[in-house]
C-alpha positions in Angstrom: 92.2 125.5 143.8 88.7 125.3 144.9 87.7 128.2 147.7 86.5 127.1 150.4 82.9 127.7 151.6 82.2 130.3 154.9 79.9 128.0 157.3 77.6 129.0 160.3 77.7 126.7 163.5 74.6 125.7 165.4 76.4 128.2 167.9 76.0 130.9 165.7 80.0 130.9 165.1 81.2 130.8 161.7 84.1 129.5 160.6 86.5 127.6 157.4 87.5 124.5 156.3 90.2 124.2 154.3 93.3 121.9 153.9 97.4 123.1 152.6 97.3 120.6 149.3 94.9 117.2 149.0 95.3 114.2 151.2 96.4 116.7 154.5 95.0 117.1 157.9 91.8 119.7 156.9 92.1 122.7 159.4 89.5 125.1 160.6 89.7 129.2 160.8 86.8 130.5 162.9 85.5 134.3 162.2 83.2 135.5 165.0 79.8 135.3 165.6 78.9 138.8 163.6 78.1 138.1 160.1 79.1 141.3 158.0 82.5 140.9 160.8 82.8 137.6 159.5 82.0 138.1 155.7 84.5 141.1 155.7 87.4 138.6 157.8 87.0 135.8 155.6 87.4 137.9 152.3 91.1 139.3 153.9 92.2 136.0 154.8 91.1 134.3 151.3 93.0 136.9 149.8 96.0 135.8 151.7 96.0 132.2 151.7 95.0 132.2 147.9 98.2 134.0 147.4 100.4 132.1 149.9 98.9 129.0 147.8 100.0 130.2 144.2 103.4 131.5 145.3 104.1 128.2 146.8 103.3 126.3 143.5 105.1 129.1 141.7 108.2 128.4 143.8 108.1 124.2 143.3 107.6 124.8 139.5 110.4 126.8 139.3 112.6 124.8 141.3 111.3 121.6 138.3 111.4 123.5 135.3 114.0 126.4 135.9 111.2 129.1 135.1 109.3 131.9 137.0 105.9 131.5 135.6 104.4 134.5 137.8 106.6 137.1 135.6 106.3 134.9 132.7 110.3 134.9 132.1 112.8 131.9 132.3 114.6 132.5 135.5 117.7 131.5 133.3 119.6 134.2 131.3 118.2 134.4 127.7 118.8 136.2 124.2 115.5 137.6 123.6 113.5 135.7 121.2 111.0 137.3 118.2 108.4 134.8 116.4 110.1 134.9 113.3 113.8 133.7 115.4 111.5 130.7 117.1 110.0 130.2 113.0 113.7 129.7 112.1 114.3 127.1 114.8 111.3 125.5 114.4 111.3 124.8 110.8 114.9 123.8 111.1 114.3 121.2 113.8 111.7 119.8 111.4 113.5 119.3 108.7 115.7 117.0 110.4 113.3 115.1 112.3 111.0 114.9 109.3 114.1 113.9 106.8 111.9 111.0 104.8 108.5 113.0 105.3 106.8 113.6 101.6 107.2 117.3 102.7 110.1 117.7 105.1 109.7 121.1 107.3 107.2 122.0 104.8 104.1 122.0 106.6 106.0 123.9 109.9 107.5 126.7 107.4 104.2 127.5 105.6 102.7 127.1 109.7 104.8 129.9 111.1 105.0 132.2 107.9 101.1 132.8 108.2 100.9 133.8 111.8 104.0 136.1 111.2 101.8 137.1 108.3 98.9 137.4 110.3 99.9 138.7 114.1 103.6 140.3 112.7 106.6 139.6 114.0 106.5 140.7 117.6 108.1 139.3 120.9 106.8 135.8 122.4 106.1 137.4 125.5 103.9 139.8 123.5 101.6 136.6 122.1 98.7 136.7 123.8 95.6 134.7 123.6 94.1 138.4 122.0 96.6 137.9 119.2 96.0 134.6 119.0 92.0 135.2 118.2 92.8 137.4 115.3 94.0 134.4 113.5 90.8 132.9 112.9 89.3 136.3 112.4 91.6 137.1 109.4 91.3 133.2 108.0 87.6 133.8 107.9 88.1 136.5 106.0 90.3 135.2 103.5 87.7 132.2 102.9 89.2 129.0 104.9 86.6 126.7 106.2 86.3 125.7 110.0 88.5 122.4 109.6 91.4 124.2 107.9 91.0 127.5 110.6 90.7 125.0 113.5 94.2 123.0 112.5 96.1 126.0 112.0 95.5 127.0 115.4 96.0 123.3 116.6 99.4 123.3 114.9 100.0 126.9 116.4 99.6 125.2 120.0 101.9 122.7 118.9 104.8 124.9 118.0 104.5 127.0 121.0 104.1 123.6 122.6 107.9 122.9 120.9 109.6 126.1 122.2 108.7 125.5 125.6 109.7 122.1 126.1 113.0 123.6 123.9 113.5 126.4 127.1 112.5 129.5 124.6 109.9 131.0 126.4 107.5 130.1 129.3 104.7 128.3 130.3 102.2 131.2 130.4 102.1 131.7 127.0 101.9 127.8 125.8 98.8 127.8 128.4 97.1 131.0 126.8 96.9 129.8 123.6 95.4 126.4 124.2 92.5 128.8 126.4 91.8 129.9 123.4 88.4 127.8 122.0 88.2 126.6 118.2 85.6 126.9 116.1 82.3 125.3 116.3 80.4 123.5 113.5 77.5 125.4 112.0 79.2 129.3 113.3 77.7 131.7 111.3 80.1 133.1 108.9 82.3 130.2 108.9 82.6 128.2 105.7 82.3 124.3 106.0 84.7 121.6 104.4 83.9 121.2 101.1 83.7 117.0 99.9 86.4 116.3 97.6 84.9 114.9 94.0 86.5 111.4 92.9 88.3 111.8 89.7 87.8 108.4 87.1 90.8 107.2 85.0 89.3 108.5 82.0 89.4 112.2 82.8 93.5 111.7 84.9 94.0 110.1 81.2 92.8 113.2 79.5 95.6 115.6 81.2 98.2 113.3 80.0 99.6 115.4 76.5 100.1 118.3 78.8 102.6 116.2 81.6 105.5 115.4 81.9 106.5 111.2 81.3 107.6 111.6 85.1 104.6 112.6 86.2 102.4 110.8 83.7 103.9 107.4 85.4 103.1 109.6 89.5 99.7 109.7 88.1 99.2 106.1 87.1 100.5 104.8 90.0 98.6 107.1 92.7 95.4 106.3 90.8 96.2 102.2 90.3 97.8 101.6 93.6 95.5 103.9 95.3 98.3 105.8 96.7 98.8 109.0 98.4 100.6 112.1 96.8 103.3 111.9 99.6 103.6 108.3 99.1 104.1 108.2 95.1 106.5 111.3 95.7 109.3 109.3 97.4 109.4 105.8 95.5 112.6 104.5 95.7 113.9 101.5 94.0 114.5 100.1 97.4 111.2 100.1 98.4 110.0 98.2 96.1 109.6 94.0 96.0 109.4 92.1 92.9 107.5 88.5 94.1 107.0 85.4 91.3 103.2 85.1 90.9 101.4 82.0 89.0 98.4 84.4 89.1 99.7 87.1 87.2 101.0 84.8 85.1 97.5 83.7 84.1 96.3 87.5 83.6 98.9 88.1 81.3 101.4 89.5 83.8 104.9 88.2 84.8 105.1 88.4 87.8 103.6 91.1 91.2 105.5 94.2 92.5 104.8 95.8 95.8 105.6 99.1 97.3 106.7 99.6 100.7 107.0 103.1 101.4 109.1 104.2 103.8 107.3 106.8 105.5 103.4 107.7 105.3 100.3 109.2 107.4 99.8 106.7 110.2 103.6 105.9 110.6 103.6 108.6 114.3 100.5 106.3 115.5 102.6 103.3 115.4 106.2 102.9 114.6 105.8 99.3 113.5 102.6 100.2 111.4 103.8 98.9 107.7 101.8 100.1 104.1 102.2 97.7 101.2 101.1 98.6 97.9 100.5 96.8 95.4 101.9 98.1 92.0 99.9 96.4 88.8 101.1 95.5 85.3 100.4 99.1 83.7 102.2 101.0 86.6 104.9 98.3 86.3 105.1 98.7 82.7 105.2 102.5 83.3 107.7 102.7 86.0 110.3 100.2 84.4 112.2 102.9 82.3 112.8 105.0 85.7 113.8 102.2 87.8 116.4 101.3 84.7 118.1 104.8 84.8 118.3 104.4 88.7 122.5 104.6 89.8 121.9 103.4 93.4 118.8 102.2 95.1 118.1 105.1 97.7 118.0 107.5 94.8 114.2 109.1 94.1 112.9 107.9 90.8 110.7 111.1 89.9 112.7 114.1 89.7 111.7 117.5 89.1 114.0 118.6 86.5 112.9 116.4 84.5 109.7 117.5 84.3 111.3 121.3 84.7 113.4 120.4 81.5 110.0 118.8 79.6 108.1 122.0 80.3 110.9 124.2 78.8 110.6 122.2 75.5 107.1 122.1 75.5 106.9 125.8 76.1 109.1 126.2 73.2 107.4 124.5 70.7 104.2 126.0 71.5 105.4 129.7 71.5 106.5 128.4 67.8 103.3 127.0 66.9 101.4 130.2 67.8 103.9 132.2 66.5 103.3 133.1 62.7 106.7 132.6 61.8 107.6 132.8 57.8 108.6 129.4 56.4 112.7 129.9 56.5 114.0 131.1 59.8 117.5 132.2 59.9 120.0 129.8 61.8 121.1 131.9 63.7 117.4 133.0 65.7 117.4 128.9 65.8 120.6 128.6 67.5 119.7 131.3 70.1 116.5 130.0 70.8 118.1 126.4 71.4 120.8 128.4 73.3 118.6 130.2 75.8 116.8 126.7 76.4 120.0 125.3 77.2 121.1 128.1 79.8 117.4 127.5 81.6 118.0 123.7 81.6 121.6 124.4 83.1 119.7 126.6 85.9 117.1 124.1 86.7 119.3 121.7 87.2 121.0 123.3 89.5 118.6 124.6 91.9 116.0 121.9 91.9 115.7 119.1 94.5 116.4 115.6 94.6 112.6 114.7 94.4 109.1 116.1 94.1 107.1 117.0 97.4 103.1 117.0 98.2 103.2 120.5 97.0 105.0 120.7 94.0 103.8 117.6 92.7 100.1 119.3 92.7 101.5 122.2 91.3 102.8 120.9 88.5 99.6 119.3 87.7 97.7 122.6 88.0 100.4 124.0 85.2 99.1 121.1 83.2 95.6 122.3 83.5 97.0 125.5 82.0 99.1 124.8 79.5 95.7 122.6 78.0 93.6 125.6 78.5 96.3 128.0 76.4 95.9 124.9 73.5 91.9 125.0 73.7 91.0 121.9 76.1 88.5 122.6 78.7 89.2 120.0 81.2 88.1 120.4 84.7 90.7 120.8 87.3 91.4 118.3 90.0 94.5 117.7 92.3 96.5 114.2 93.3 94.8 113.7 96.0 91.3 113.3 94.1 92.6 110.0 92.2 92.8 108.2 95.8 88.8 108.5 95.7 88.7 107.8 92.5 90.3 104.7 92.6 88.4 103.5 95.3 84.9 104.6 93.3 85.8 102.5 90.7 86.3 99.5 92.7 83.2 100.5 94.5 81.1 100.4 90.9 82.7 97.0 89.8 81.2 96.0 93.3 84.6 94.9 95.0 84.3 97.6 98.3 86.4 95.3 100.2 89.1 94.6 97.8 89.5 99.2 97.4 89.8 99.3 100.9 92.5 97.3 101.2 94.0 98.9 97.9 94.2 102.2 99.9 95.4 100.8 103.1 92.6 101.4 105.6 92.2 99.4 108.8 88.2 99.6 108.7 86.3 98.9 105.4 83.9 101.9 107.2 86.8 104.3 106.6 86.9 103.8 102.9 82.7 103.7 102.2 82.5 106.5 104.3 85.1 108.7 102.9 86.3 107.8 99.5 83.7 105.6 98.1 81.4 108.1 95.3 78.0 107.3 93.9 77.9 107.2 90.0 75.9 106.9 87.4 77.1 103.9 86.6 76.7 102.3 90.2 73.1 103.8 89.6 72.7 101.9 86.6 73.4 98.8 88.3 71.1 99.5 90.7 68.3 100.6 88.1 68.9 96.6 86.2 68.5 95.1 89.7 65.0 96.9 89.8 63.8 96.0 86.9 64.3 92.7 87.9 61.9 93.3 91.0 59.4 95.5 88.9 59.7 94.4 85.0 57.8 97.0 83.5 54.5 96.5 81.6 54.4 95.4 78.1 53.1 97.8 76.3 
């Protein structure tokens, strides 16, 4: 509500101009011809229309959305509610809304958790937009660039942005917090994104003796397909379309599979959006033994307790193999051993999920990293995520830019050279023959 101006008359009367809401009649209050008489007037009466004003549009929201926004309570009878009840509520709605997600209430539970963390758990009339600034203070501190700080408190709006619309708390505190400014690029103090580094096939290969056959065959087909980790994490054998093809048949292949996942990024964009992969002979040849073993066709083909059960075995030969252990062992020290490996196969079993997620998939490939560092190979670390670039890089150095971006899914080819596409040395090189061709060098 814009206030209105005080105006002097030709007369020397001044007076206001003002109207009840837009589009009415505009009516006039007049003040007296003595100025400081008129000044002191005019600030009384703004004081009381201004209020009038915001009591009235207190009243007709209250009367729409059952809620007294000027004592910033729901007029309706309520159980007080703490930040860690609305947490509870939260991440429960969004486990059933996001039931196919790759990481289903994930994201909201590790959301609410760190402002908890952060702010504690106090009441929601007690989050303020000065609590809300000490999130970004503490994220700073703890190293998180700008994109990752400015997110959080995006996804922060959004769940306060959930509560009200569910009747939990008011208005006035959804409003507060999206008052509150994000960060701006180039903020002193304030850590930038860091690019991601592609990752070739022939360093995912290397990581191979240290992962699970489940995961080697989540590796091979993020990197060929060009995949997301979300994406490769809930392949079912449903999803997938096995088409004759006279041009694999000529490569050497039998025939093309594709891959349409059921859920991914842009799916919220457009509910008819629809990704198709396209699965070649090695990730075929790869996935064939899981899609065999398959009981019904909406069961997950990668499991985590397979890879749990791998790692136990693998841990226990290579406690043996450090171990200087005399040449007989006693069958009974064999028998336990096998018989404690047993009991934690028994308890894997039974507490692990149906499928892997975005964050346990990356997980297990950082225990990889370590279980080849404990056997002497110096590899350097990546995550899932980095084969995506990867893959498109090497389509970019065989000179087939077009052909990656459609391999990854993008709409725009931009996308895809702006974001994913690497320089290497062996794009260099190309470029280094196509100069000598231009400038042959002298003979010598």
């Amino acid at each position: 509500m814009r206030k209105p101006k005080l105006e002097q008359l030709s007369n020397g009367q001044f007076r206001v101009r003002y109207r009840i809401r837009p589009g009415a009649p505009r009516l006039c209050e007049p003040f007296g011809s003595d100025p400081v008489e008129a000044e002191r007037q005019y600030a009384a009466w703004w004081a009381i229309f201004s209020q009038t004003m915001i009591d009235r549009k207190i009243t007709s929201l209250s009367e729409r959305t059952e809620f007294d926004d000027a004592a910033g309570l729901p007029s309706v009878s309520m159980d007080d509610l703490t930040l860690s009840e609305l947490a509870d509520m939260y991440s429960e709605w969004a486990r059933d809304y996001h039931q196919d997600a790759a990481i289903p209430g994930y994201a909201q539970n590790w959301l609410t958790s760190l402002v908890i963390e952060i702010i504690g758990d106090v009441h929601w009339t007690e989050f303020t937009a000065e609590l809300f600034k000490l999130i970004p203070t503490e994220l700073i501190k703890r190293g998180k660039n700008r994109r990752v700080i400015n997110q959080i408190m995006t996804d922060t709006c959004t769940w306060m942005q959930w509560c009200y619309d569910e009747n939990k708390i008011s208005r006035r505190v959804d409003l507060n917090l999206r008052a509150v400014r994000r960060l701006r690029k180039n903020k002193r103090g304030v850590l930038e994104k860091v690019p991601k580094v592609a990752v070739l096939w022939q360093e995912a290969e290397k990581l191979f003796p240290f992962l699970a056959p489940s995961l080697r065959t989540m590796v091979t087909a993020q990197f060929w397909a060009g995949m997301r980790p979300g994406e490769v994490c809930i392949m079912r054998p449903r999803d997938l379309l096995l088409v004759p093809s006279d041009t694999a048949k000529k490569n050497g292949a039998d025939d093309l599979m594709y891959y349409f996942p059921c859920h991914h990024k842009n799916l919220h964009r457009d509910d008819n959006a629809k990704l198709i992969k396209l699965l070649t002979w090695r990730v075929r040849e790869s996935l064939q033994q899981f899609i065999d073993r398959s009981e019904h066709e909406d069961e997950y083909l990668f499991k985590p307790v397979d890879a749990h059960c791998w790692a136990i075995d693998y841990n226990v030969k290579e406690k043996a193999d450090r171990r200087n252990e005399p040449a007989y062992e006693p069958p009974s020290a064999t028998k336990r051993r096998e018989r404690l490996a047993a009991t934690r196969r028994q308890r894997l079993e039974a507490e692990q999920h149906e499928r892997f997620d975005s964050q346990s998939y990356a997980r297990r490939i950082s225990l990889a990293f370590d279980r080849a560092a404990r056997s002497g190979v110096e590899l350097e670390r990546w995550s899932p995520n980095q084969l995506r670039h990867g893959a498109m890089t090497m389509m970019g150095d065989f000179g087939y830019a077009s052909a990656g971006s459609l391999l990854l899914g993008h709409k725009h080819l931009q996308t895809s050279l702006t974001h994913y596409d690497h320089a290497t040395l062996r794009r260099l090189a190309r470029v280094a023959d196509k100069l000598a061709e231009i400038d042959p060098p002298t003979s010598a």
